[in-house]
mmCIF file of the C-alpha atoms, coordinates in Angstrom:
data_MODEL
# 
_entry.id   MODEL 
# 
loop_
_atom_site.group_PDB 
_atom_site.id 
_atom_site.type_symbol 
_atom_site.label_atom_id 
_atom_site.label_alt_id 
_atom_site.label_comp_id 
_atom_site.label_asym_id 
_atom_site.label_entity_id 
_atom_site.label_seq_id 
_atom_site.pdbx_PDB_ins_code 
_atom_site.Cartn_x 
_atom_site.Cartn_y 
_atom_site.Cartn_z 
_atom_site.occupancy 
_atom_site.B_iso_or_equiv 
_atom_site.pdbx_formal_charge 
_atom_site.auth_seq_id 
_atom_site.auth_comp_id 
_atom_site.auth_asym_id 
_atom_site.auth_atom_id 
_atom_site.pdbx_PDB_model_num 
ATOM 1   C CA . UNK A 1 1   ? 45.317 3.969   105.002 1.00 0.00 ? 1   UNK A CA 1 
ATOM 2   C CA . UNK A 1 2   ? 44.886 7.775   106.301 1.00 0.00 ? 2   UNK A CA 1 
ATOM 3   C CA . UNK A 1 3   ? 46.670 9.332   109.447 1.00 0.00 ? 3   UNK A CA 1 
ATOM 4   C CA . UNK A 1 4   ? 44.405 12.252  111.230 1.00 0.00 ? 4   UNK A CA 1 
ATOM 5   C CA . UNK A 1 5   ? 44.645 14.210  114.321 1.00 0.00 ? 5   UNK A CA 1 
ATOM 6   C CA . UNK A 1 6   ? 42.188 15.268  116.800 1.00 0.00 ? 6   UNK A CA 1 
ATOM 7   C CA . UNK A 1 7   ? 42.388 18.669  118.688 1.00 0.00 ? 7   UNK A CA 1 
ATOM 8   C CA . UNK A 1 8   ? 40.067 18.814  121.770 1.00 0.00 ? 8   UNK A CA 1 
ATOM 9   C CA . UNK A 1 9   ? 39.875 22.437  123.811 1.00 0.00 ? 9   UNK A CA 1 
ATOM 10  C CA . UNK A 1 10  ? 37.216 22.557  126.897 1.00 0.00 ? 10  UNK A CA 1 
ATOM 11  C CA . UNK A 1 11  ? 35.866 25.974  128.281 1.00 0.00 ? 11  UNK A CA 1 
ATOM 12  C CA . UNK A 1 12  ? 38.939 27.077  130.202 1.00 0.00 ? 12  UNK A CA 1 
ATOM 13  C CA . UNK A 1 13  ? 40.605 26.889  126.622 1.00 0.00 ? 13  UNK A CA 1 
ATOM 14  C CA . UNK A 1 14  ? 42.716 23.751  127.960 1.00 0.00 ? 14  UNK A CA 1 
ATOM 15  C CA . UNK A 1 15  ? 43.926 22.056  124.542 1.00 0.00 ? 15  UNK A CA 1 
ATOM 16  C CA . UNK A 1 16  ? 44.778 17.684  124.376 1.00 0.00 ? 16  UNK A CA 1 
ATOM 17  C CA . UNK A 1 17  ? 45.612 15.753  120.410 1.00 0.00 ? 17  UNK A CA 1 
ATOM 18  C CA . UNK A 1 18  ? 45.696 12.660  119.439 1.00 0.00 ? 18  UNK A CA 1 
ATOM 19  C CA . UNK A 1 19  ? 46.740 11.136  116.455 1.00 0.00 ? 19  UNK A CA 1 
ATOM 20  C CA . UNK A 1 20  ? 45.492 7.735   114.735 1.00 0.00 ? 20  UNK A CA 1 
ATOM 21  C CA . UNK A 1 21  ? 45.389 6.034   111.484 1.00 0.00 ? 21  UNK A CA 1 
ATOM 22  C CA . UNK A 1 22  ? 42.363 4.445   110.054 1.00 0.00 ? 22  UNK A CA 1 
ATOM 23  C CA . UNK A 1 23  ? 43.633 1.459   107.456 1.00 0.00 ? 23  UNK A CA 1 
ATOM 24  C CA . UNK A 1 24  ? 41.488 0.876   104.814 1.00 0.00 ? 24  UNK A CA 1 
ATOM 25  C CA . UNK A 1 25  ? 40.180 -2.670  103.558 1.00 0.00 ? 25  UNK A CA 1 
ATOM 26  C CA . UNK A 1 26  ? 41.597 -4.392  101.192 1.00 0.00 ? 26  UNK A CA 1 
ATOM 27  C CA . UNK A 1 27  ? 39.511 -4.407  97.324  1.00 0.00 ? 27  UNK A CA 1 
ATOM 28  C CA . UNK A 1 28  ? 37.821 -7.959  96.814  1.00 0.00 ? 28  UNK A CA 1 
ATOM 29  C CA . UNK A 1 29  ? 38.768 -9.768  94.013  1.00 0.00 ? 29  UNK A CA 1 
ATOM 30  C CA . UNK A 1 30  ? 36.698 -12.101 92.196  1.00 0.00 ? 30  UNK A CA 1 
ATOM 31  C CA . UNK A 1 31  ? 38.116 -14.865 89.955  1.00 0.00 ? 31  UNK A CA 1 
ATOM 32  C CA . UNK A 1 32  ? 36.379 -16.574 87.449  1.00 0.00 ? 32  UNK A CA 1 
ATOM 33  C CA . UNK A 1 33  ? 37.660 -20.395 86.334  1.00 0.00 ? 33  UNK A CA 1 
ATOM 34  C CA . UNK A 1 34  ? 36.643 -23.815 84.622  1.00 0.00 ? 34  UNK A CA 1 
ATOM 35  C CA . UNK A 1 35  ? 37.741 -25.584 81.040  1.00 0.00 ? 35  UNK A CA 1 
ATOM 36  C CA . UNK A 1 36  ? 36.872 -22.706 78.862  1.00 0.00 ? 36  UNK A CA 1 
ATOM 37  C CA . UNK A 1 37  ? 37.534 -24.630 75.869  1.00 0.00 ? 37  UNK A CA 1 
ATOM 38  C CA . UNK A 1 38  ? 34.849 -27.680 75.181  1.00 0.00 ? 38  UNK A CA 1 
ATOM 39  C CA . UNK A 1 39  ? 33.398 -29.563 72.251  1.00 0.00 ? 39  UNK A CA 1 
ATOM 40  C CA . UNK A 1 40  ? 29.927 -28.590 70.840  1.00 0.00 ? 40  UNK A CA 1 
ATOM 41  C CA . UNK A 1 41  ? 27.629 -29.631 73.534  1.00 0.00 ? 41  UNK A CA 1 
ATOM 42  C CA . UNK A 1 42  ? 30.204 -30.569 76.145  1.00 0.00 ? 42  UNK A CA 1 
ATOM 43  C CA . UNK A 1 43  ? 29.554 -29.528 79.605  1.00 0.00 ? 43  UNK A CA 1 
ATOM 44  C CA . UNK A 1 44  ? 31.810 -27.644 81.882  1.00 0.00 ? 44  UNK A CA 1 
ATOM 45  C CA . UNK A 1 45  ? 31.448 -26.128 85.240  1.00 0.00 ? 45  UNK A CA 1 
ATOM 46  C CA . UNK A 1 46  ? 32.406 -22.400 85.676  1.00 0.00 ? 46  UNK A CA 1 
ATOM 47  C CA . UNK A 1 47  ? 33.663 -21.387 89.655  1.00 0.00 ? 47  UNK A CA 1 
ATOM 48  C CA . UNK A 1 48  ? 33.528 -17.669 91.106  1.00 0.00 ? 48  UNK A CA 1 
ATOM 49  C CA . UNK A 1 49  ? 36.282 -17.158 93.895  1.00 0.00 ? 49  UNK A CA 1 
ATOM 50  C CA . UNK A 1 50  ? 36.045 -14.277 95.924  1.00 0.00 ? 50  UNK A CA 1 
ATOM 51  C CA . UNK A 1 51  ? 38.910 -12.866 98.445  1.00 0.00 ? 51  UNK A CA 1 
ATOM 52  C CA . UNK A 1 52  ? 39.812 -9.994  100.510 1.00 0.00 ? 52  UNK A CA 1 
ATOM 53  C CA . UNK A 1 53  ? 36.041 -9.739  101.126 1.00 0.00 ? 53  UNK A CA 1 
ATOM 54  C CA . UNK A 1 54  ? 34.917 -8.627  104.784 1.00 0.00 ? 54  UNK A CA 1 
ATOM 55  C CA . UNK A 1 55  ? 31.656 -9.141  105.116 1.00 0.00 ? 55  UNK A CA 1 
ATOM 56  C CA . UNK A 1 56  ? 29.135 -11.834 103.911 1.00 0.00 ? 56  UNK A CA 1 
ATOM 57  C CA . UNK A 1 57  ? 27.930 -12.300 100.402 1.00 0.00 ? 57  UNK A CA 1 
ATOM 58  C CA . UNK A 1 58  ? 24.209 -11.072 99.479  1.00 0.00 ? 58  UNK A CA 1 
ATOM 59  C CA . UNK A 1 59  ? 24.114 -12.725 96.533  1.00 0.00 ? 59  UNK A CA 1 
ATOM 60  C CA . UNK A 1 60  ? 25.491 -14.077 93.222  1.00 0.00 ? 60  UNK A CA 1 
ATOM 61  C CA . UNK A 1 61  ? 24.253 -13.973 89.608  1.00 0.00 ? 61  UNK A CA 1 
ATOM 62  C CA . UNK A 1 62  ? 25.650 -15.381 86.554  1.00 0.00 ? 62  UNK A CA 1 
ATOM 63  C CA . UNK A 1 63  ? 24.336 -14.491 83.015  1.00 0.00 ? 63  UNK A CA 1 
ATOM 64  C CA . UNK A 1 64  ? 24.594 -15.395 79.774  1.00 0.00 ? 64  UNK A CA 1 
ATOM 65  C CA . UNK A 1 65  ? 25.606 -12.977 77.034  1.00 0.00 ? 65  UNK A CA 1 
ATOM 66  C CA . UNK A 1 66  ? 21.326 -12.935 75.995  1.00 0.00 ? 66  UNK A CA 1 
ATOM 67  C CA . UNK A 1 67  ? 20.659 -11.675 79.903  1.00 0.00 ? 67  UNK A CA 1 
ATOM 68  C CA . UNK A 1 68  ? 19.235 -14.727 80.549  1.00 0.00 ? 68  UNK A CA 1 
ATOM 69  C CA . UNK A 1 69  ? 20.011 -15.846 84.333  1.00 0.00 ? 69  UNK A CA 1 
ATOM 70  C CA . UNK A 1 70  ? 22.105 -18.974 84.721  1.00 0.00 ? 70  UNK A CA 1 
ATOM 71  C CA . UNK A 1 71  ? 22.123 -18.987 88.405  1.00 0.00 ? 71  UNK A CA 1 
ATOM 72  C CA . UNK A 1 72  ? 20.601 -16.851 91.612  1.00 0.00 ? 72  UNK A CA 1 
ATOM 73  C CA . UNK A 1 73  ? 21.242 -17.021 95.256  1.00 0.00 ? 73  UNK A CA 1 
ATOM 74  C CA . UNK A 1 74  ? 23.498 -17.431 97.849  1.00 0.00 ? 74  UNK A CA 1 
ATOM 75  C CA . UNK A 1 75  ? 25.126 -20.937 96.739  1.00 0.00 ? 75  UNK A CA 1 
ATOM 76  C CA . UNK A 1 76  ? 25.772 -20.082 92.683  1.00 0.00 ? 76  UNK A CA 1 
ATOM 77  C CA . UNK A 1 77  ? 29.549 -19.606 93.543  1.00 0.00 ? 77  UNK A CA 1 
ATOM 78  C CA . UNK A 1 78  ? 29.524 -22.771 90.820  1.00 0.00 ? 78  UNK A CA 1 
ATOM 79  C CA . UNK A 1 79  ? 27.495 -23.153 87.652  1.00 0.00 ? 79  UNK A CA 1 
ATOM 80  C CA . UNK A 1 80  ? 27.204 -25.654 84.869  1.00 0.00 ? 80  UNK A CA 1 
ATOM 81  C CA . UNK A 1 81  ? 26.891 -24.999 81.386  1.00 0.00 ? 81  UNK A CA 1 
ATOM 82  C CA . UNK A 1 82  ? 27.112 -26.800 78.073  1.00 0.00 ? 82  UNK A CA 1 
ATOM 83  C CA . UNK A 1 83  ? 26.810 -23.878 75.461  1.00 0.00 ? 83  UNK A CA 1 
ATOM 84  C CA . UNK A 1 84  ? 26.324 -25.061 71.524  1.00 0.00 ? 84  UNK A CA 1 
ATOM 85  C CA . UNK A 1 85  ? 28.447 -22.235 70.563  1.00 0.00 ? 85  UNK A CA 1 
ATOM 86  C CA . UNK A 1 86  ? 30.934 -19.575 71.887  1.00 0.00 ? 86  UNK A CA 1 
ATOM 87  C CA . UNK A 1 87  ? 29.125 -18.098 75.140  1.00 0.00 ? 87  UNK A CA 1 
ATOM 88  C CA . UNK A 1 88  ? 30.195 -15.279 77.680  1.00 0.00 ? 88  UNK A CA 1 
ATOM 89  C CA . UNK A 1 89  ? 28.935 -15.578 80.955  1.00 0.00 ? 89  UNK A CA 1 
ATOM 90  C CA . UNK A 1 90  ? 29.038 -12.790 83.293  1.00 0.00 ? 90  UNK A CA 1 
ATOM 91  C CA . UNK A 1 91  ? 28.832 -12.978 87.265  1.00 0.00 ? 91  UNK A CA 1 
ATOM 92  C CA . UNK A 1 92  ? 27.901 -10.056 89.650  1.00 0.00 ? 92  UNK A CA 1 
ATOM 93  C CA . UNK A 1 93  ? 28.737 -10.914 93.369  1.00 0.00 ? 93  UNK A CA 1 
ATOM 94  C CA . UNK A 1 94  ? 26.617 -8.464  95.702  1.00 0.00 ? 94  UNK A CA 1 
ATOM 95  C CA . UNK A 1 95  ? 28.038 -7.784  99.399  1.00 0.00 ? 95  UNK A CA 1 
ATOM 96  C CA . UNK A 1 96  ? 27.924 -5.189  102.315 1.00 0.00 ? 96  UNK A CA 1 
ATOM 97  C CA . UNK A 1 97  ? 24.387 -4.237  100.937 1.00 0.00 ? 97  UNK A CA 1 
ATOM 98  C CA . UNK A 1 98  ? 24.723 -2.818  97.834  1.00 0.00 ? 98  UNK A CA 1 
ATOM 99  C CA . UNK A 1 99  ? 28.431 -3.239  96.992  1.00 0.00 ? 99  UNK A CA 1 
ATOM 100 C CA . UNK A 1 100 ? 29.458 -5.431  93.787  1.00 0.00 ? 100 UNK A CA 1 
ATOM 101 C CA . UNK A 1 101 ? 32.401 -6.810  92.024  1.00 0.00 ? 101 UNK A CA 1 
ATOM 102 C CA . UNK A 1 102 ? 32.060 -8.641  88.730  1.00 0.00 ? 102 UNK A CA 1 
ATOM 103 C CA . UNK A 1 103 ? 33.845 -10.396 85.893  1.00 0.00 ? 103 UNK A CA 1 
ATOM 104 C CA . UNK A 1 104 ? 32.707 -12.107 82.706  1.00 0.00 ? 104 UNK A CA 1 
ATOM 105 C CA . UNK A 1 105 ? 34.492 -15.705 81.232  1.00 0.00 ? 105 UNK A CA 1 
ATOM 106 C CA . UNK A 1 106 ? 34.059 -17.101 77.602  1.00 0.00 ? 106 UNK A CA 1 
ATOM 107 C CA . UNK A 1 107 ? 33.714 -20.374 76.945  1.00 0.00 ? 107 UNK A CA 1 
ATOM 108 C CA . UNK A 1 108 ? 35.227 -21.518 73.547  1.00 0.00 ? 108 UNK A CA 1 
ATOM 109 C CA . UNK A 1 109 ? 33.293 -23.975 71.586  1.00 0.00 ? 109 UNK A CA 1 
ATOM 110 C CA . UNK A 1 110 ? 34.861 -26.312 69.090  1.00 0.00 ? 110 UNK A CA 1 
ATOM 111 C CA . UNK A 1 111 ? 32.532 -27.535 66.100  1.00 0.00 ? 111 UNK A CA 1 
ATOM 112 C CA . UNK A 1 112 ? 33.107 -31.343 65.534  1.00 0.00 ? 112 UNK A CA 1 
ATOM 113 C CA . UNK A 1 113 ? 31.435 -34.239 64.021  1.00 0.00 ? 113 UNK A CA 1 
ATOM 114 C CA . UNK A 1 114 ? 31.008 -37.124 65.805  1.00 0.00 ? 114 UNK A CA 1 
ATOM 115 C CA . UNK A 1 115 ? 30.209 -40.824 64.020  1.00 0.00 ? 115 UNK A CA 1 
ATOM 116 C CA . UNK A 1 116 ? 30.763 -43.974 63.505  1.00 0.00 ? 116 UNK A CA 1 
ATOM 117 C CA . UNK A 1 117 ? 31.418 -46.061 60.690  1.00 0.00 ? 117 UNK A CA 1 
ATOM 118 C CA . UNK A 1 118 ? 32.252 -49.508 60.138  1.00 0.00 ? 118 UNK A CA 1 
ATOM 119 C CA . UNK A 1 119 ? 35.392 -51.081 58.657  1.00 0.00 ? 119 UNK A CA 1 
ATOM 120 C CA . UNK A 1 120 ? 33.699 -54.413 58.410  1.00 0.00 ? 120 UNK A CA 1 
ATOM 121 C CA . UNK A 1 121 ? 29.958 -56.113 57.921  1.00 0.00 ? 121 UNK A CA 1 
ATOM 122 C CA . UNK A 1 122 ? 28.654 -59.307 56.514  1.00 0.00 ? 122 UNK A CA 1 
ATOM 123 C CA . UNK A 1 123 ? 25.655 -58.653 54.030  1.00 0.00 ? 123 UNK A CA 1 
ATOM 124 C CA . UNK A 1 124 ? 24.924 -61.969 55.946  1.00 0.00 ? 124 UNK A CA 1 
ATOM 125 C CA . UNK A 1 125 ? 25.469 -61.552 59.206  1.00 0.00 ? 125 UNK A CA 1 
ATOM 126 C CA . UNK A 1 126 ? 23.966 -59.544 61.940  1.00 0.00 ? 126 UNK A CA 1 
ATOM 127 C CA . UNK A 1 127 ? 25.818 -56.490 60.211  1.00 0.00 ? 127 UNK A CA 1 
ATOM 128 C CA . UNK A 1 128 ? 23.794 -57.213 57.311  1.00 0.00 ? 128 UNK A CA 1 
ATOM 129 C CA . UNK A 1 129 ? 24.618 -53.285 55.734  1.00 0.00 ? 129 UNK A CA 1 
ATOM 130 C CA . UNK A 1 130 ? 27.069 -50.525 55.839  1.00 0.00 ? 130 UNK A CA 1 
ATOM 131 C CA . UNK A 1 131 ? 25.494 -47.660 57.169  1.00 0.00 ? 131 UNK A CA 1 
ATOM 132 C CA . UNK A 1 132 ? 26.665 -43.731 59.033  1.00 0.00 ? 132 UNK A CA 1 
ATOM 133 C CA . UNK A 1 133 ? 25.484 -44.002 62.546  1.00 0.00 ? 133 UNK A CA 1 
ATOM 134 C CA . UNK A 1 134 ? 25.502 -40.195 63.451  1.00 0.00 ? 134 UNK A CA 1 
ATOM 135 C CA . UNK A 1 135 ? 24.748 -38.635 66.441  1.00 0.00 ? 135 UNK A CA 1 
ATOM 136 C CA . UNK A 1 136 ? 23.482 -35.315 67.382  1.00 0.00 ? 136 UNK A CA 1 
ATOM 137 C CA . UNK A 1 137 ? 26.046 -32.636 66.070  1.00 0.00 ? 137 UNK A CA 1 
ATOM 138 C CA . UNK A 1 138 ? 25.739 -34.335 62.610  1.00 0.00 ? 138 UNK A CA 1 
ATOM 139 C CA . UNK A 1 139 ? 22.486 -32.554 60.387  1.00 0.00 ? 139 UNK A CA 1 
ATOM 140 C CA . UNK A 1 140 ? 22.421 -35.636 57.651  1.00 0.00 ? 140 UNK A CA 1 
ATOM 141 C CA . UNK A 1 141 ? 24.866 -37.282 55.133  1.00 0.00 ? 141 UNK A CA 1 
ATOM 142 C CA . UNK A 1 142 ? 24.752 -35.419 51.779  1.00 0.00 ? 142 UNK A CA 1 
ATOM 143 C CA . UNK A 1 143 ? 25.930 -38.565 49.837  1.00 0.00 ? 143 UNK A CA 1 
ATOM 144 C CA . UNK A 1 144 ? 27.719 -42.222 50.564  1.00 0.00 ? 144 UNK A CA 1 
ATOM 145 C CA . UNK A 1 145 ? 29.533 -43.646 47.447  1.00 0.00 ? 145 UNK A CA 1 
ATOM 146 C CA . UNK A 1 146 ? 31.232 -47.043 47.628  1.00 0.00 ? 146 UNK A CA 1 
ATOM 147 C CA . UNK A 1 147 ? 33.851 -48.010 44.971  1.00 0.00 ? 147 UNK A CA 1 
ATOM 148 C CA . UNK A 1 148 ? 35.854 -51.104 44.053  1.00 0.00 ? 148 UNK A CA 1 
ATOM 149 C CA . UNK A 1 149 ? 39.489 -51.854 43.870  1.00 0.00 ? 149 UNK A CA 1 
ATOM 150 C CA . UNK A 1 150 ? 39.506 -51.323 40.172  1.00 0.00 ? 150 UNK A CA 1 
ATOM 151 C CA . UNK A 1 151 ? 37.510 -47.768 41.388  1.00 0.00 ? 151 UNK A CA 1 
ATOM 152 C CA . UNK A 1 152 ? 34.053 -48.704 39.728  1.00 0.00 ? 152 UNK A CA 1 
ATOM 153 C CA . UNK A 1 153 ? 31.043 -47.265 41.657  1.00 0.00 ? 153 UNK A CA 1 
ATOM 154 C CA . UNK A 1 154 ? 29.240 -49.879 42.952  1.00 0.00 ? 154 UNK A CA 1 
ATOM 155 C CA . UNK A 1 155 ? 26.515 -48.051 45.568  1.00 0.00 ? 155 UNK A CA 1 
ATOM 156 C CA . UNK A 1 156 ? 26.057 -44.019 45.783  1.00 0.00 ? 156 UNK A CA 1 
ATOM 157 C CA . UNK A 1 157 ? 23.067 -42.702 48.212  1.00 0.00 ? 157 UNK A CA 1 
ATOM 158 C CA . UNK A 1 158 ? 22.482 -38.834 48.505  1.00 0.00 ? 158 UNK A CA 1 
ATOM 159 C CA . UNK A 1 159 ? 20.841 -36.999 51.383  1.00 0.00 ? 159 UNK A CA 1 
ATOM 160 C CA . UNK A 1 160 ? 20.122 -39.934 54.086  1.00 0.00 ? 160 UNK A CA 1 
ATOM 161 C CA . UNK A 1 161 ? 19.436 -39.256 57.495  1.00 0.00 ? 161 UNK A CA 1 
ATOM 162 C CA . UNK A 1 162 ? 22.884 -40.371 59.875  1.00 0.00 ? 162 UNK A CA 1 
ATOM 163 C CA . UNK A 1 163 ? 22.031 -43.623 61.574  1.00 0.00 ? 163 UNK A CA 1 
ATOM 164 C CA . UNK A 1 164 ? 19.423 -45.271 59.042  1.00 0.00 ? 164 UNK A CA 1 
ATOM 165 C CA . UNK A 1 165 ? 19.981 -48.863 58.447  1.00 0.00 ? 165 UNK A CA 1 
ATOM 166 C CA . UNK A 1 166 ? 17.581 -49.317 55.801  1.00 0.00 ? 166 UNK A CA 1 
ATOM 167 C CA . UNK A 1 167 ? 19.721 -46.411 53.635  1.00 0.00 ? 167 UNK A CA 1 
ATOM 168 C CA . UNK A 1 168 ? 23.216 -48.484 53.964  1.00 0.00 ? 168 UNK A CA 1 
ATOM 169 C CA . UNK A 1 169 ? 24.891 -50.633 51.923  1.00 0.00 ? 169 UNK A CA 1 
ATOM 170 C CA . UNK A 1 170 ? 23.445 -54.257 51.920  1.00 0.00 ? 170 UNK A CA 1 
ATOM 171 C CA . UNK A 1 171 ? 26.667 -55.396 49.870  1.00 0.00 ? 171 UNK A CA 1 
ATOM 172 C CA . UNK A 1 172 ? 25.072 -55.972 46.604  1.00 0.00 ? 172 UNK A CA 1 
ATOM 173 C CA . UNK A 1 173 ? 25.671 -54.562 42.904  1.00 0.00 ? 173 UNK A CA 1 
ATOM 174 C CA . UNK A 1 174 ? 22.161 -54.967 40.677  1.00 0.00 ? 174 UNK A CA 1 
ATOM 175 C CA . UNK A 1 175 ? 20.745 -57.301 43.569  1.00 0.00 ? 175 UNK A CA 1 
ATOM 176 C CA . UNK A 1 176 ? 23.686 -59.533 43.590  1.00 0.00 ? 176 UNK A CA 1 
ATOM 177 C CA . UNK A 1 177 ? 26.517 -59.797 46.354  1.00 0.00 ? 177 UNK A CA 1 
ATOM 178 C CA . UNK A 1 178 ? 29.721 -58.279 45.789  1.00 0.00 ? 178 UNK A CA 1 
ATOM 179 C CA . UNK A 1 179 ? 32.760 -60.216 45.753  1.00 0.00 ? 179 UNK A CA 1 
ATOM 180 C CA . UNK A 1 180 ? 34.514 -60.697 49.676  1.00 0.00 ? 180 UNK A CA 1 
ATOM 181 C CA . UNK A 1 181 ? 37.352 -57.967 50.164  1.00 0.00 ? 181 UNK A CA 1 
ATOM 182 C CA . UNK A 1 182 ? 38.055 -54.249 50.483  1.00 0.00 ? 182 UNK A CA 1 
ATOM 183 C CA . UNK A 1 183 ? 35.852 -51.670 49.193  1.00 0.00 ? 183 UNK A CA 1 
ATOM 184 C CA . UNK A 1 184 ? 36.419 -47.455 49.442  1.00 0.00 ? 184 UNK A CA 1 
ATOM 185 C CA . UNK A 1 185 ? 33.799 -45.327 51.016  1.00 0.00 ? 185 UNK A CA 1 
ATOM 186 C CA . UNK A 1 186 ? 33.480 -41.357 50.635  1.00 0.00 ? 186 UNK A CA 1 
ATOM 187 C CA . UNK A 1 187 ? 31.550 -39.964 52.640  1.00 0.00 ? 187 UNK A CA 1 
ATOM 188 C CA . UNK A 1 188 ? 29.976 -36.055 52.798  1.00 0.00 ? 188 UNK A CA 1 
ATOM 189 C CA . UNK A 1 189 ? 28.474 -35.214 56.177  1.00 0.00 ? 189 UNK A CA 1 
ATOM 190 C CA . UNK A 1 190 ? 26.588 -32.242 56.851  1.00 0.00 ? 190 UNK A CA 1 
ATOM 191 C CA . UNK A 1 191 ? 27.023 -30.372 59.928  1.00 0.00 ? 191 UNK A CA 1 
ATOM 192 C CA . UNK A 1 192 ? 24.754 -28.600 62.650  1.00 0.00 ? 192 UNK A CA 1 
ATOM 193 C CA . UNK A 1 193 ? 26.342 -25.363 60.832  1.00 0.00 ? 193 UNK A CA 1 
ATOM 194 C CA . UNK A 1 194 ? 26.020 -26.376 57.399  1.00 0.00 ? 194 UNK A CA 1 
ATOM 195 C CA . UNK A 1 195 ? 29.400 -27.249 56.442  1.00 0.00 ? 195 UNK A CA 1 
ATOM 196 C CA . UNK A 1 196 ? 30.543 -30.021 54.492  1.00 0.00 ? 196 UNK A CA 1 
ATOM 197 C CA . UNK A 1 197 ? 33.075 -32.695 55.810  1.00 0.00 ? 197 UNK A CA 1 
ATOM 198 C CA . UNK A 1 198 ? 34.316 -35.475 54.125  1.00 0.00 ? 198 UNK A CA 1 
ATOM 199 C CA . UNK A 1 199 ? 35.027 -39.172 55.321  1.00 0.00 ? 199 UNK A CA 1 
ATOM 200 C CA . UNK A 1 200 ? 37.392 -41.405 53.309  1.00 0.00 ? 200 UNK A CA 1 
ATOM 201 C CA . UNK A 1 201 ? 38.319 -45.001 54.263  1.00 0.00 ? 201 UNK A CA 1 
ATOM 202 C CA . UNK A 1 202 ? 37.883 -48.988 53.679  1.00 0.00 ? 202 UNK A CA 1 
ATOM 203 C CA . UNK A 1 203 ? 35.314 -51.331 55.119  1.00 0.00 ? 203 UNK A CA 1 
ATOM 204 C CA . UNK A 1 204 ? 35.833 -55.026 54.401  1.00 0.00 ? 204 UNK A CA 1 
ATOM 205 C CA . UNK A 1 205 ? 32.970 -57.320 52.833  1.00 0.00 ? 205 UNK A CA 1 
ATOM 206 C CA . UNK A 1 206 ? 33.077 -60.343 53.906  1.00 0.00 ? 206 UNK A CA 1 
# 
């Protein structure tokens, strides 16, 4: 805020002042929030909040960090996004025609694997083989070795795609069954980024 004065004088040199203060606005403020941390592929919704602003919004852009537009208009106060990897996404709100305030938010993205394997199957039964069912963030299974309890190898498959029944285990050693009981699995998955991850466990024959 500013104080002034005013100093009138006519033609007969007669003099009157004033004083007044004009207060100045207060600075919008925009605030940018939503889970910024999410799992490979996981959406999330980003908001915008804008105070302290006097007149009415023009418009509202977000971007992503390539400049390509995520939302436009009037109503993009929320967005959402599922980003594969770590994104920044920048708003612009546009007001009193021509006047702008921005901010930019990063969403952190958290590489994980995502499968399922069984701890049981019948090589007679519906579950007729032990198989990796993967799912998208999973690029193939780089090997699948199955031991005994004495440690013997008794079925080892390299690159398989995740989720192929007809690669598993059927539960045989040289076409005949193995004996009922507990059998060790390792397992070397292959990532969306090319790194290597490794499952250990048990899956019961029966």
């Amino acid at each position: 805020p500013a104080s002034y004065q005013v100093l009138v004088t006519d033609a007969n040199s007669c003099t009157a002042n004033d004083a007044f203060t004009i207060a100045s606005s207060a600075e919008p403020t925009l605030v940018l929030s939503g889970n910024v941390n999410i799992i490979s592929g996981q959406p999330t919704q980003l908001t915008a909040t804008v105070s302290n602003l006097a007149s009415t919004v023009d418009s509202i852009i977000w971007v992503s960090s390539d400049g390509s537009i995520i939302c436009k208009g009037t109503n993009c106060l929320t967005v959402n996004v599922a980003p594969e990897k770590d994104e920044t996404y920048c708003v612009t709100v546009f007001f009193n025609n021509g006047c702008t305030v921005d901010k930019c938010i990063t969403v952190k993205v958290q590489k994980v694997s995502v499968i399922t394997i069984p701890n049981v199957f019948s090589p007679d039964g519906n579950n007729a083989s032990f198989f990796v069912q993967g799912f998208e963030n999973i690029k193939n299974i780089k090997s699948m070795s199955v031991f005994d309890r004495w440690g013997n190898l008794v079925f080892l498959k390299e690159n398989i795609a995740a989720g192929d029944r007809s690669q598993g285990w059927d539960g045989k050693l040289n076409s005949n069954k193995v004996t009922p009981g507990v059998y060790v699995y390792k397992i070397e998955l292959v990532t969306l980024d090319d790194k290597i991850e490794i499952k250990v466990g048990d899956v019961t024959v029966l």
